[in-house]
Backbone as CSV, one residue per row, in Angstrom:
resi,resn,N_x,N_y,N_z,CA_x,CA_y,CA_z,C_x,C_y,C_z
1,UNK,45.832,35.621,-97.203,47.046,35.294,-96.464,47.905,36.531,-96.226
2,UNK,48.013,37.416,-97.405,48.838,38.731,-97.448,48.082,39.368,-95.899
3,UNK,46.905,39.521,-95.865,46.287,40.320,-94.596,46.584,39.706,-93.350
4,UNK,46.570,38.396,-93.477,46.989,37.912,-92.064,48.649,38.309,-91.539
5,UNK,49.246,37.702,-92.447,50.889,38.078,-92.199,50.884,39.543,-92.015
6,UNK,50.271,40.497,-92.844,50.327,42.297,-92.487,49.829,42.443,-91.226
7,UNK,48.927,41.751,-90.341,49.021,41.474,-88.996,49.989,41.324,-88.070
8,UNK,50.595,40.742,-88.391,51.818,39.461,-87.530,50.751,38.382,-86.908
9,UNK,51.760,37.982,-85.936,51.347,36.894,-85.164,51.326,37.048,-83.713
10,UNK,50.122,36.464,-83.443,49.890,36.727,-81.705,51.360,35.936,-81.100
11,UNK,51.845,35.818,-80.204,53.042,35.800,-79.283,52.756,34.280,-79.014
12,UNK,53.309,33.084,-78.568,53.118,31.947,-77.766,52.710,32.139,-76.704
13,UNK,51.636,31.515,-76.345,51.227,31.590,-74.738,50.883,33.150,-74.208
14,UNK,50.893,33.800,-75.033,50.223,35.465,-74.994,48.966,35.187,-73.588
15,UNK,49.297,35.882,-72.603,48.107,35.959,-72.014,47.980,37.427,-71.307
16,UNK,46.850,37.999,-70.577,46.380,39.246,-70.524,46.147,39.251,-68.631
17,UNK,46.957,39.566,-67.798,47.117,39.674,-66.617,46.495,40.558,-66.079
18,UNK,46.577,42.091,-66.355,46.019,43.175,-66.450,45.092,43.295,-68.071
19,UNK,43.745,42.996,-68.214,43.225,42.971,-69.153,43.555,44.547,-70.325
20,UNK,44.265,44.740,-71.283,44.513,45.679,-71.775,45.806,46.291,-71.488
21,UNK,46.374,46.127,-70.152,47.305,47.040,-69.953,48.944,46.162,-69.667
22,UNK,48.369,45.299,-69.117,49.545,44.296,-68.862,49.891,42.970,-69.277
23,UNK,50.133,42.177,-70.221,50.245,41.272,-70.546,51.738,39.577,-70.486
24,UNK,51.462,38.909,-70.587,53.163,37.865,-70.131,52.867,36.967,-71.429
25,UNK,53.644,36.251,-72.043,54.031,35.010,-73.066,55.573,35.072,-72.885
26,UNK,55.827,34.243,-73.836,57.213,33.452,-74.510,57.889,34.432,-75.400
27,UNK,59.051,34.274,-75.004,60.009,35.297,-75.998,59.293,34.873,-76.992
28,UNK,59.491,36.317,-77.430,58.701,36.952,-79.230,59.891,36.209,-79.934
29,UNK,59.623,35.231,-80.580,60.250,34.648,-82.064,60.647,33.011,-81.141
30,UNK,60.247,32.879,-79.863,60.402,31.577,-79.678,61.726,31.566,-78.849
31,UNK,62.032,29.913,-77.767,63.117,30.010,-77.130,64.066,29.128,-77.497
32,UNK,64.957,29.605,-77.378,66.360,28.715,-77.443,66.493,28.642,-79.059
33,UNK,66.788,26.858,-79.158,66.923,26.135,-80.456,65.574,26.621,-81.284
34,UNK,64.402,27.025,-80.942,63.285,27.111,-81.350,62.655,28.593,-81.695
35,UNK,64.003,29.406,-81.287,63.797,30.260,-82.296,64.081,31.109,-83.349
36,UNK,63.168,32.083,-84.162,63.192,32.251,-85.940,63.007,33.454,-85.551
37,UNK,63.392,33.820,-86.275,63.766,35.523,-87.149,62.581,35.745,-87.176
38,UNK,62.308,35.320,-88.201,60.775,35.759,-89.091,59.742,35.823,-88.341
39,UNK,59.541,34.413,-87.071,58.325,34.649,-86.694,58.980,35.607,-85.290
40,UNK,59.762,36.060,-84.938,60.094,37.416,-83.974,59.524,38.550,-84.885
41,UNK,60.299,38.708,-85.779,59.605,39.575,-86.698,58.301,39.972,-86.612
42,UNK,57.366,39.044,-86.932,55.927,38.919,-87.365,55.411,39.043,-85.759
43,UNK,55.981,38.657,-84.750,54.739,38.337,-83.196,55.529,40.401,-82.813
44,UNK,56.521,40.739,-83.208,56.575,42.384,-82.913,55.970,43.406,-83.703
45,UNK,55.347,42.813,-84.698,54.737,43.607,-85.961,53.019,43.126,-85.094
46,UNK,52.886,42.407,-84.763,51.783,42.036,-83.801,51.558,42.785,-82.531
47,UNK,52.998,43.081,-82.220,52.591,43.936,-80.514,52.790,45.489,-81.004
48,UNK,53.283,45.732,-81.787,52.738,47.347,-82.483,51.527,47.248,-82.730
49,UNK,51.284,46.315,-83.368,50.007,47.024,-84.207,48.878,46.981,-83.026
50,UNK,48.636,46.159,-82.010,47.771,45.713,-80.869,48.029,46.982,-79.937
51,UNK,48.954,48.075,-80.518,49.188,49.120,-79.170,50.347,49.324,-78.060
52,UNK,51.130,48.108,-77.958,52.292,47.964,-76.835,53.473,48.672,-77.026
53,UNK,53.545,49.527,-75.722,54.207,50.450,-75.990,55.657,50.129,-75.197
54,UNK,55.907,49.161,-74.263,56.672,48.776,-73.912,57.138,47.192,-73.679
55,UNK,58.502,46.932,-73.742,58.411,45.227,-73.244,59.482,45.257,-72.714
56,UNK,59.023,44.302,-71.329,59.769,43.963,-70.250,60.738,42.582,-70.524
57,UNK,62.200,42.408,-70.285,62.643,41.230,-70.775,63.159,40.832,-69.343
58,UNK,63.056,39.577,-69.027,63.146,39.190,-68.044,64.284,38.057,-68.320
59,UNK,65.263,38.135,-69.080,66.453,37.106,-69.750,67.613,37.733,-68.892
60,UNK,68.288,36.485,-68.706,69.582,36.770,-68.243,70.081,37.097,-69.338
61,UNK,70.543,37.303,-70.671,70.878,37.156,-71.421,70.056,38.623,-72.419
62,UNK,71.211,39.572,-73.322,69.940,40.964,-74.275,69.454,40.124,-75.101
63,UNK,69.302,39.042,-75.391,69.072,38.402,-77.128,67.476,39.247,-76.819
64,UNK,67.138,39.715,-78.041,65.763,40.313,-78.596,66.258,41.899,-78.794
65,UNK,67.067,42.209,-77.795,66.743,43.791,-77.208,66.802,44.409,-78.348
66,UNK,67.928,44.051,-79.373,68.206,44.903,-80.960,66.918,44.727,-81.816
67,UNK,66.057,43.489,-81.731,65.210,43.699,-82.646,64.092,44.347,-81.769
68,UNK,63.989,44.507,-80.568,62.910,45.985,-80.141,63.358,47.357,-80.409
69,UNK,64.537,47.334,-80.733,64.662,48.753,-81.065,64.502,49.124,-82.514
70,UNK,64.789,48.029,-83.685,64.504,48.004,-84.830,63.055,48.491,-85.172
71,UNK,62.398,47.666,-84.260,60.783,47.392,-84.263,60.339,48.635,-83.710
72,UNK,60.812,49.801,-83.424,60.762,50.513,-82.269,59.832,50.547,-81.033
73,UNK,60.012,49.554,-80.339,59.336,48.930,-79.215,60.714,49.364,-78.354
74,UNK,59.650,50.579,-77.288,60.642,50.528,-75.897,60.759,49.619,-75.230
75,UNK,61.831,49.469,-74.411,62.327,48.269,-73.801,63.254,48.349,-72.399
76,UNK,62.913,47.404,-71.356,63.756,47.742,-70.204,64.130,45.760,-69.999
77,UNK,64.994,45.886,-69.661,65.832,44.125,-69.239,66.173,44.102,-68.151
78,UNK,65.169,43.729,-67.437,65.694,43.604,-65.928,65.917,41.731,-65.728
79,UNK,67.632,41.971,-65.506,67.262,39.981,-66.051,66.749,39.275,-64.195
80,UNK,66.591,38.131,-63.975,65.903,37.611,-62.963,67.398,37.372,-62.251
81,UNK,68.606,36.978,-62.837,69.701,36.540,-61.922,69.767,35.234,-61.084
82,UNK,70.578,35.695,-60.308,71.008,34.077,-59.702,70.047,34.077,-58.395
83,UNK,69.906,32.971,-57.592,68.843,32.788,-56.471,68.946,33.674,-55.819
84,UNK,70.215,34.405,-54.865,70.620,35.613,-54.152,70.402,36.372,-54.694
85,UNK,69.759,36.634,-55.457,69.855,38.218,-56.366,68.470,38.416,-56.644
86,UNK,67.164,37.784,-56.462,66.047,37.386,-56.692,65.647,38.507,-56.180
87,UNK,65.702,38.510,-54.896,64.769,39.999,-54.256,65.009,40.976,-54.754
88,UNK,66.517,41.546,-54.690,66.702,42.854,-55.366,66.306,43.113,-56.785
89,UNK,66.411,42.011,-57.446,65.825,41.806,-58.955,64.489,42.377,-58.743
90,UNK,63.782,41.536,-58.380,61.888,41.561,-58.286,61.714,42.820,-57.700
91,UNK,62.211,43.587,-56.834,62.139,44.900,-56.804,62.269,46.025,-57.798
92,UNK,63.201,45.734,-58.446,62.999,46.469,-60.132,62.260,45.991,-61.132
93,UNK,61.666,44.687,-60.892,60.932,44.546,-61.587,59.762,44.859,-61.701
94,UNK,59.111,45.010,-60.437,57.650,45.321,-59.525,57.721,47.158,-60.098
95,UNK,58.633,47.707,-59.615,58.520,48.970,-59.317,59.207,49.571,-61.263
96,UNK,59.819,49.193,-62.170,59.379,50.026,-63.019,57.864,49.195,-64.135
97,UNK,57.464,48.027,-63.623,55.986,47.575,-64.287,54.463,48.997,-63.966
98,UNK,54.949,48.734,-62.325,54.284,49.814,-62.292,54.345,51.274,-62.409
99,UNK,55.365,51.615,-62.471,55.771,53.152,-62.933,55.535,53.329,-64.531
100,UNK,55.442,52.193,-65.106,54.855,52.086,-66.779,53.225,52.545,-66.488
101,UNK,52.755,51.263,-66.152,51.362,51.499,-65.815,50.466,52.455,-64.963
102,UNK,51.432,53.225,-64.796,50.806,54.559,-63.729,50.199,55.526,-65.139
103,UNK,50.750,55.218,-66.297,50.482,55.953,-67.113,49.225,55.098,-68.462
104,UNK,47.769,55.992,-67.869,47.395,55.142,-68.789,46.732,54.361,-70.402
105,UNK,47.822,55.091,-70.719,47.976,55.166,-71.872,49.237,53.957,-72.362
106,UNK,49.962,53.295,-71.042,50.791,52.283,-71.320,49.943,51.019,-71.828
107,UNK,50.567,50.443,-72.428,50.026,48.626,-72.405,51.603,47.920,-72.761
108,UNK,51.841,47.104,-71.621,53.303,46.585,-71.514,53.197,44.819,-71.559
109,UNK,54.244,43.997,-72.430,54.308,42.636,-72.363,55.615,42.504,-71.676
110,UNK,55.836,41.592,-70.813,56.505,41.014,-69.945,56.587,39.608,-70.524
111,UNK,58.036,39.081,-70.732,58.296,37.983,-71.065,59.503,37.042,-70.528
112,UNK,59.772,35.563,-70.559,61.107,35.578,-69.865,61.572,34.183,-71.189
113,UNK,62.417,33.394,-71.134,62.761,32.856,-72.427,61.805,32.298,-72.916
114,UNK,61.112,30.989,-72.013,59.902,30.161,-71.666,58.402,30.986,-71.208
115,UNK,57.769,30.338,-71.379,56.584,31.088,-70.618,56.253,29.549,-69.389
116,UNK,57.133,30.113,-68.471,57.503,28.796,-67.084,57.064,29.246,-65.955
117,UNK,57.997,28.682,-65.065,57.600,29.124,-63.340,58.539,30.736,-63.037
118,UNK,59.517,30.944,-63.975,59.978,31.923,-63.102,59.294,33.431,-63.609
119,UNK,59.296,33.115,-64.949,57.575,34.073,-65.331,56.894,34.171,-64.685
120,UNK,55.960,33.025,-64.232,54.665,33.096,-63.731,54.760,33.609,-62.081
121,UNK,56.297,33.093,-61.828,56.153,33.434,-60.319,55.955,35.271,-59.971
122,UNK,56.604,35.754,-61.083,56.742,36.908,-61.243,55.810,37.849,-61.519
123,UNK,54.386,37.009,-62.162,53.355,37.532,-62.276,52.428,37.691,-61.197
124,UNK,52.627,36.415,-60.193,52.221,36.176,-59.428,52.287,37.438,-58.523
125,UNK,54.025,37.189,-58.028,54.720,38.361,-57.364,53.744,40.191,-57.495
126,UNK,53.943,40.286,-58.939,53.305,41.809,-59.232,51.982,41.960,-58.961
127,UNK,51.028,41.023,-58.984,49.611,40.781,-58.366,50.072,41.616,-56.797
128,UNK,50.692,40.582,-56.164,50.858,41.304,-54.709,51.553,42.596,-54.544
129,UNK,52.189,42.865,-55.326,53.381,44.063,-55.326,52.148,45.449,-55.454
130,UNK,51.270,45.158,-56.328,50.364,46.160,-57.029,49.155,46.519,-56.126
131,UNK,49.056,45.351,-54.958,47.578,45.066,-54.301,46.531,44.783,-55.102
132,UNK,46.275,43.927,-55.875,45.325,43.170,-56.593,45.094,42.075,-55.879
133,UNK,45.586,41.411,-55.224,45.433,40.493,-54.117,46.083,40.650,-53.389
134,UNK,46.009,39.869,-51.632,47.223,40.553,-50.657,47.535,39.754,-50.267
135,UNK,47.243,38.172,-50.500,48.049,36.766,-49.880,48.501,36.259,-50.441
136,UNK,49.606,35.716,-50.050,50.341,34.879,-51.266,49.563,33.566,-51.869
137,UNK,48.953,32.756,-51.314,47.858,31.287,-51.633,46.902,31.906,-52.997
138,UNK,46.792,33.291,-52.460,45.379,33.706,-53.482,46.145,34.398,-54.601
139,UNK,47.011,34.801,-54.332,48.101,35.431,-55.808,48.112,33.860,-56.707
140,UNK,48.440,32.873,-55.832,49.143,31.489,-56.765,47.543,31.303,-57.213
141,UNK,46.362,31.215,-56.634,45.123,30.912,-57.426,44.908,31.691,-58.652
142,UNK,44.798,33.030,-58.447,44.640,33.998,-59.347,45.670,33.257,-60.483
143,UNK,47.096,33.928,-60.164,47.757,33.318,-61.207,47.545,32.073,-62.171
144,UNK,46.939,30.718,-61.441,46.671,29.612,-62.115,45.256,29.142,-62.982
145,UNK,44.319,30.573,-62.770,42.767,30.739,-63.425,43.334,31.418,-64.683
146,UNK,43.985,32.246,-64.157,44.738,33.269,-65.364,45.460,32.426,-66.689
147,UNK,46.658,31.362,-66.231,47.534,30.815,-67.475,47.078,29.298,-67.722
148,UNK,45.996,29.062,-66.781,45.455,27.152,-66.815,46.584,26.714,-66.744
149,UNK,47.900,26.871,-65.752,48.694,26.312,-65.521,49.028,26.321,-63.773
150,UNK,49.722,25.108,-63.919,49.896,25.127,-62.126,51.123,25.424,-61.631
151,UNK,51.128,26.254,-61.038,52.512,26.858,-60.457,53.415,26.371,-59.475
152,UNK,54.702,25.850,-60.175,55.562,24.851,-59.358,56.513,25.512,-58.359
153,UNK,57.136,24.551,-58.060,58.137,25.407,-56.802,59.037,26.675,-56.976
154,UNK,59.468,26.299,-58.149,60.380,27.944,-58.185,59.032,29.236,-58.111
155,UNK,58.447,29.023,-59.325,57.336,30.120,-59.116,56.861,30.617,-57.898
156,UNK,56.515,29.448,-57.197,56.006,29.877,-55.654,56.979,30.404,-54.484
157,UNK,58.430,30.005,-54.880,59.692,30.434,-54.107,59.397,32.175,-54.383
158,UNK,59.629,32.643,-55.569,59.340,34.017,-56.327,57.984,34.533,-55.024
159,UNK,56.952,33.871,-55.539,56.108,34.390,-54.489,56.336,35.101,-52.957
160,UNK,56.749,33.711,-52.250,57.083,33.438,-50.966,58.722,34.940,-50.740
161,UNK,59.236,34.788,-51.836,59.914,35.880,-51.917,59.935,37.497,-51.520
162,UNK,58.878,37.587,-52.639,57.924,38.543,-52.940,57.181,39.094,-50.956
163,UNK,56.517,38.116,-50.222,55.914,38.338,-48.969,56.893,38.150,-48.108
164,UNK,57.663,37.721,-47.997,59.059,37.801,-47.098,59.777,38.598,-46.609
165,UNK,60.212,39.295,-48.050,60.867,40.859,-48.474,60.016,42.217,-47.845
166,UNK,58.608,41.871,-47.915,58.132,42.990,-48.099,57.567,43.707,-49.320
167,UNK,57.326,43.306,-50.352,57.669,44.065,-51.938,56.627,44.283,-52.201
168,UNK,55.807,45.259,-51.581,54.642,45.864,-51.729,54.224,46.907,-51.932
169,UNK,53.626,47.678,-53.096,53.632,48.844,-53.614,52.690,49.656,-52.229
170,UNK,52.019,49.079,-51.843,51.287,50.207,-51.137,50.945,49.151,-49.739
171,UNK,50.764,49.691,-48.644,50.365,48.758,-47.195,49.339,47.602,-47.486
172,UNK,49.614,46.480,-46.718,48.470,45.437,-46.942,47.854,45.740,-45.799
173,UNK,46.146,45.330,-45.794,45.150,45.639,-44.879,45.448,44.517,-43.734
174,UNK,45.541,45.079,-42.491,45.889,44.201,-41.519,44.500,43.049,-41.492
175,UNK,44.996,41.751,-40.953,44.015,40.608,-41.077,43.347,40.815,-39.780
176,UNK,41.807,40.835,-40.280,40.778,40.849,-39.445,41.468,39.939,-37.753
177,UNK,40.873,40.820,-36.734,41.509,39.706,-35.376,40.147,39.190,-34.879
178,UNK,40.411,37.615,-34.945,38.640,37.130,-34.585,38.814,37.050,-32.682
179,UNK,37.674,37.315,-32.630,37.440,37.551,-31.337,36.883,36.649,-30.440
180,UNK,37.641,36.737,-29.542,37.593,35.436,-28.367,36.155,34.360,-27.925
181,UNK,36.247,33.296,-27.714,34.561,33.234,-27.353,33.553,33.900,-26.517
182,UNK,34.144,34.240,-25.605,33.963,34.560,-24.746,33.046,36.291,-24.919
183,UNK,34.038,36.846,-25.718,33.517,38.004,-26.609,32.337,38.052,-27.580
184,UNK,32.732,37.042,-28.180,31.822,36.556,-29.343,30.171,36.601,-28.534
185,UNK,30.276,35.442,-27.151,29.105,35.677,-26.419,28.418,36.613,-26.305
186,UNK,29.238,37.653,-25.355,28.807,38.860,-25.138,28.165,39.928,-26.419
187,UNK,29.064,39.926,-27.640,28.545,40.739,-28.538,27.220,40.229,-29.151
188,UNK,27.148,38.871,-29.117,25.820,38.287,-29.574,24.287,38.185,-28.618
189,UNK,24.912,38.599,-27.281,23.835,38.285,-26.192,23.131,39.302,-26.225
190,UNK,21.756,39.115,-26.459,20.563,40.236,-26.229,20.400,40.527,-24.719
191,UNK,19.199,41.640,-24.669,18.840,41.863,-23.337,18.362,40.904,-22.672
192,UNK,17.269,39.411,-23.596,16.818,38.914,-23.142,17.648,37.349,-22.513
193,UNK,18.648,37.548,-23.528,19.408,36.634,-22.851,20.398,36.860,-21.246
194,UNK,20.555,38.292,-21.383,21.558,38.269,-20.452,20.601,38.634,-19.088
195,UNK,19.077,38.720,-19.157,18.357,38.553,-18.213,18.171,37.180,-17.501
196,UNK,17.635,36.196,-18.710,17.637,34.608,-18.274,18.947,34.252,-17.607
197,UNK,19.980,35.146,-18.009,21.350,34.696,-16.945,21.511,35.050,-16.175
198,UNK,20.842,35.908,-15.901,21.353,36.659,-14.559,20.253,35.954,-13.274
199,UNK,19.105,35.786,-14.331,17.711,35.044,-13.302,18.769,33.389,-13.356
200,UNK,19.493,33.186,-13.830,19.766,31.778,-13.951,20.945,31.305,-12.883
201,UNK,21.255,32.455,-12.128,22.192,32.748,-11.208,22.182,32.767,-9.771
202,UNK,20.538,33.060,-9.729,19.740,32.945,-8.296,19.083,32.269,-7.507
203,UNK,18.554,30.659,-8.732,18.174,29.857,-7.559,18.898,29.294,-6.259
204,UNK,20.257,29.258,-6.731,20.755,28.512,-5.098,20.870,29.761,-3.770
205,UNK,20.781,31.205,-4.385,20.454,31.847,-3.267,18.901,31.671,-2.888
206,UNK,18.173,31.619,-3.682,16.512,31.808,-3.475,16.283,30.630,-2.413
207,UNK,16.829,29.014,-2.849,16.708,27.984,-2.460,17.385,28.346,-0.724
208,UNK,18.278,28.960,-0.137,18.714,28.914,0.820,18.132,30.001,2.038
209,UNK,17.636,30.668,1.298,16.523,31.773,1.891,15.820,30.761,2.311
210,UNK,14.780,30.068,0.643,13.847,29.538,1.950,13.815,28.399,2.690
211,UNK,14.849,27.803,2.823,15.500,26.955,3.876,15.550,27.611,4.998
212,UNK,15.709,29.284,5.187,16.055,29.594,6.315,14.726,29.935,7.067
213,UNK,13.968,30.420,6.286,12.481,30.620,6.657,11.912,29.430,6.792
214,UNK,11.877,27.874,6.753,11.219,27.494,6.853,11.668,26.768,8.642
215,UNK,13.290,27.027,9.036,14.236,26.501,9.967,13.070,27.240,10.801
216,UNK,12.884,28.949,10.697,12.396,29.838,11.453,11.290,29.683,12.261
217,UNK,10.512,28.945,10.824,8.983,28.885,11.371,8.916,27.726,12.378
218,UNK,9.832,26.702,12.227,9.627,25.488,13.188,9.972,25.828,14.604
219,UNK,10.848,27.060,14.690,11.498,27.116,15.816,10.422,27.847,16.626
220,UNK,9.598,29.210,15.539,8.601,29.518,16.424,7.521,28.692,16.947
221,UNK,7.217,27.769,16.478,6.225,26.535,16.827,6.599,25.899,17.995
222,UNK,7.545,25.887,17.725,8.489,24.988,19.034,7.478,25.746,20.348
């Protein structure tokens, strides 16, 4: 038991977004009414010892920030704010996640009180921000293989946010332009087809020729 506790404790809902480098759960020691000293204690004695060199707090509110510095776990609080304040938020949030992870030797947990929708939307969000995916539908899939959870409206607002704004670390690849039918024909038509069309074009002249030759011959008979 002594060895397990000299461990700590893995985090609630701990999950691995960026395998190794980036990770999201539930405030360390639990939320609200539900959480303890001890087990904050024990889930930060857990993210030292696992390597994490930074944690992202995503609380309106510093509660934790003193015991990351105790713990000496660097720390940045970018809180999420009120609905109007969402974009400019998620812009600091996007852009110092990845200015961590440019370095790689970081491994960073991201947390918000709950492990909910405005978390997840946010995870979602940094998927696209980072180019790991470039649509918003396939960020919300990714995201929901990732936490076996389904991502509700606020989360997806965050998203929809996220592609609205613009909040993209690097250009998205413009979407393929499908090409007309008409085109489509042409690029698919062989030589041999566009021969049978062109022969497929001439009986009503052929047919009127020899209508005229045959007017001819009667007249010379005549």
């Amino acid at each position: 038991m002594k060895g397990r506790w000299a461990q700590g404790l893995e985090p609630r809902y701990f999950t691995w977004v960026i395998t190794g480098r980036l990770a999201a759960s539930e405030r360390p020691g639990g939320f609200a009414r539900n959480h303890r000293k001890v087990r904050r204690q024990e889930e930060l004695l857990w993210l030292a010892g696992h390597g994490f060199t930074h944690v992202l707090s995503l609380l309106d509110s510093p509660h934790n920030l003193h015991a990351y510095e105790e713990a000496g776990l660097a720390y940045e609080h970018v809180p999420l704010g009120r609905h109007d304040e969402v974009a400019e938020r998620l812009r600091d949030v996007y852009t110092t996640l990845a200015g961590w992870l440019d370095n790689p030797s970081e491994r960073v947990l991201m947390h918000h009180e709950e492990f909910g929708d405005r978390l997840l939307g946010v995870v979602a969000g940094f998927l696209l921000y980072s180019g790991l995916v470039h649509e918003g539908p396939h960020a919300i899939v990714v995201l929901e293989k990732l936490t076996g959870r389904q991502l509700g409206s606020v989360g997806r607002e965050i998203v929809a946010v996220t592609v609205n704004e613009g909040l993209f670390r690097y250009p998205r690849p413009k979407p393929e332009r499908r090409p007309q039918r008409a085109e489509q024909e042409a690029a698919t038509a062989t030589p041999a087809t566009a021969r049978s069309k062109s022969k497929g074009a001439k009986p009503e002249t052929a047919g009127k020729a020899k209508k005229a030759a045959s007017v001819r011959g009667k007249k010379a008979k005549a």
